[in-house]
N, C-alpha and C positions, 0 to 999 in steps of 0.2 A: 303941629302935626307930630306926631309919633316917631323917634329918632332911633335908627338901630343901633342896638350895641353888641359889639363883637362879644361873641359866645368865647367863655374860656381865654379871656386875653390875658398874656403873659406879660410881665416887662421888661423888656431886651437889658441886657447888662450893659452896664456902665460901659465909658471907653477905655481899651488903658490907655495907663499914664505913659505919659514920653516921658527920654529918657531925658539924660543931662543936654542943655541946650546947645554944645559943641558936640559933644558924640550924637544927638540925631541928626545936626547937619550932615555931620558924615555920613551916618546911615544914608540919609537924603538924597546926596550926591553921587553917591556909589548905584542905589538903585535906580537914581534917574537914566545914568550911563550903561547900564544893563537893560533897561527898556529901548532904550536908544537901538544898541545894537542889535536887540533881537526883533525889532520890528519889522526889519524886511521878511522875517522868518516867518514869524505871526501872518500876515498879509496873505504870505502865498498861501498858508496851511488853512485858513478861514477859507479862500477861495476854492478850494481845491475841498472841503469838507464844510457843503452850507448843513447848517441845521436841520433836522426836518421839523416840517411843521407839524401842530395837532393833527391840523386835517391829515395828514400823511400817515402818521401813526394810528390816527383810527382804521382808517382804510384797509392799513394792512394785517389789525390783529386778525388772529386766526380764530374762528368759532369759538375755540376753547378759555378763550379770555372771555367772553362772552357770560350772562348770569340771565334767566328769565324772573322778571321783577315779579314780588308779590301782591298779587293785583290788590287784597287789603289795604297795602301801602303804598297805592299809587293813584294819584290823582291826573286829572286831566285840566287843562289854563290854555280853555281857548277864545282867542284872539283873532279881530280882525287880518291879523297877518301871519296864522296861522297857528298850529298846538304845540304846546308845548307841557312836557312829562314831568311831574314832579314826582319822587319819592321821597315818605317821611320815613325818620329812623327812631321808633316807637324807643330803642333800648339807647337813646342817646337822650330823649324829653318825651316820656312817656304822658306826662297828663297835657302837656301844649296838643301833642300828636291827637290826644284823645279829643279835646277841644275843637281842635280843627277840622280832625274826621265830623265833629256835630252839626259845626257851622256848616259845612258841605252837603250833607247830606239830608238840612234844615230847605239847601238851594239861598243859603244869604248870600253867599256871592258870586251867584247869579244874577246880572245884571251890574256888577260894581266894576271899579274902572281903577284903571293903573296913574296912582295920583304924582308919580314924578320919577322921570329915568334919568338919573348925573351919572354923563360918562366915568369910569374912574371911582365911580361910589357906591349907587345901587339901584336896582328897578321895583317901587314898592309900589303896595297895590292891597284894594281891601272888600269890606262889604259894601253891599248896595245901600243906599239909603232907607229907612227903615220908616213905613209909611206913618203916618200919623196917630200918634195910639199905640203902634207895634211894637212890642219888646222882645228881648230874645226869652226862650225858657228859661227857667230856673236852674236846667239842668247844665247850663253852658254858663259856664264861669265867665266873669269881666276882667277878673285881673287871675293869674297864677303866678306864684311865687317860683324866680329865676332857677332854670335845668341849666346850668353854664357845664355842667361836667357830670359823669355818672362812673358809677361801679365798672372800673376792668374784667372783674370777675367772667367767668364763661363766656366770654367774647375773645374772639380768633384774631388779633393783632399784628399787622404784618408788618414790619420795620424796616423804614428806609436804611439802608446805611448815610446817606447825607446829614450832615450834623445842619441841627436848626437852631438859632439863637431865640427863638419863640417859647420853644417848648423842648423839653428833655430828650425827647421822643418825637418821631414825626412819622406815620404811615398810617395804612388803613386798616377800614372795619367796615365787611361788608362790602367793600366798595367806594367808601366813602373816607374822606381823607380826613385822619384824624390824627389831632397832636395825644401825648400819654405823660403822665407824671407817675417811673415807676418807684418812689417813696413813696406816695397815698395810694398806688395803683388805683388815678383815677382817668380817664379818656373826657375827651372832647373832641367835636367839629370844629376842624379847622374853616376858617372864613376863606377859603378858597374860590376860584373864578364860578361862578356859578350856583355857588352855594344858596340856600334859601333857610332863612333866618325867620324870627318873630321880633316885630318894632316893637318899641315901648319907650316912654317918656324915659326922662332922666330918675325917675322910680324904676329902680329894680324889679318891684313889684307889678310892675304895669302893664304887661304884655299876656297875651289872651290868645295872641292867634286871628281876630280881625283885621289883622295887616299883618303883613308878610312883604318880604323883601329878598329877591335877589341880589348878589355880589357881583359887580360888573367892574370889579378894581382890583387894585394890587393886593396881594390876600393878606399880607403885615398891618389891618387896617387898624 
């Protein structure tokens, strides 16, 4: 079965190095005794300020955070348990997006079925089985060659200030959360909770857009 791989994976940097094996005791022992004493401190302040949750914060944005999707780039994945909205981002993988709008609008999957949901990993999911004799057109590609990152150019980049060890850069485009390398000035989607990706074998080469996969994990994946 067809394996995803994270779009635009970075390589976390090394750890540093410790210090001399007597002086990080020390360091060790000092920090322990500072944790120590400010715990009762921590406790109350966690209690008294719980987190909000997503649900909380969607709830409460105000219209004005709000975007009306462009119907072009939006598909509908509906489900015995209900629909659920995808949006593709044409200026992130311009010929997968092209691809898939094909298969869509061919109706191949129509009738196909979600071949495996790992908590922690991902929801994938693909074409229908393709009757006997039946092939796709010519016009729909089998394999395209990997969109892991595309041109910064003319795209509105909004920048976290949280430092990320993934990527140079971390914020969005569009909407859509995206890390940035600004040396090549080039962007990527980030694998974040929800994201939806194109499977492909251990070939780079391999992904077409006949499977598709949600991220239902840690987004460092």
């Amino acid at each position: 079965m067809d394996q995803p791989i994270p779009a635009g994976a970075r390589r976390p940097p090394t750890r540093p190095r410790r210090g001399s094996h007597t002086g990080g005791r020390r360091r060790s022992a000092g920090l322990g005794l500072a944790l120590l004493g400010s715990a009762p401190f921590a406790v109350c302040d966690a209690a008294a300020q719980s987190p909000r949750s997503s649900a909380d914060i969607i709830a409460s944005a105000p219209d004005g955070d709000w975007r009306t999707l462009d119907a072009e780039n939006t598909l509908y994945l509906d489900l015995p348990g209900g629909r659920v909205i995808l949006e593709l981002a044409p200026w992130a993988a311009s010929r997968h997006v092209g691809n898939i709008k094909a298969l869509v609008r061919g109706g191949y999957f129509d009738g196909g079925a979600v071949r495996r949901s790992q908590d922690n990993y991902v929801a994938q999911w693909g074409l229908r089985p393709l009757a006997e004799g039946e092939t796709l057109p010519s016009s729909i590609a089998s394999a395209i060659p990997p969109e892991f990152d595309a041109p910064a150019d003319g795209l509105s980049f909004t920048a976290l200030p949280d430092a990320d060890v993934y990527a140079p850069q971390t914020g969005f485009v569009g909407g859509f959360p995206t890390g940035r390398d600004p040396d090549s000035d080039r962007v990527w989607i980030a694998h974040c909770y929800g994201t939806v990706g194109v499977a492909r074998t251990n070939d780079p080469n391999s992904g077409s857009g006949r499977e598709l996969y949600a991220v239902t994990g840690h987004a460092p994946r």
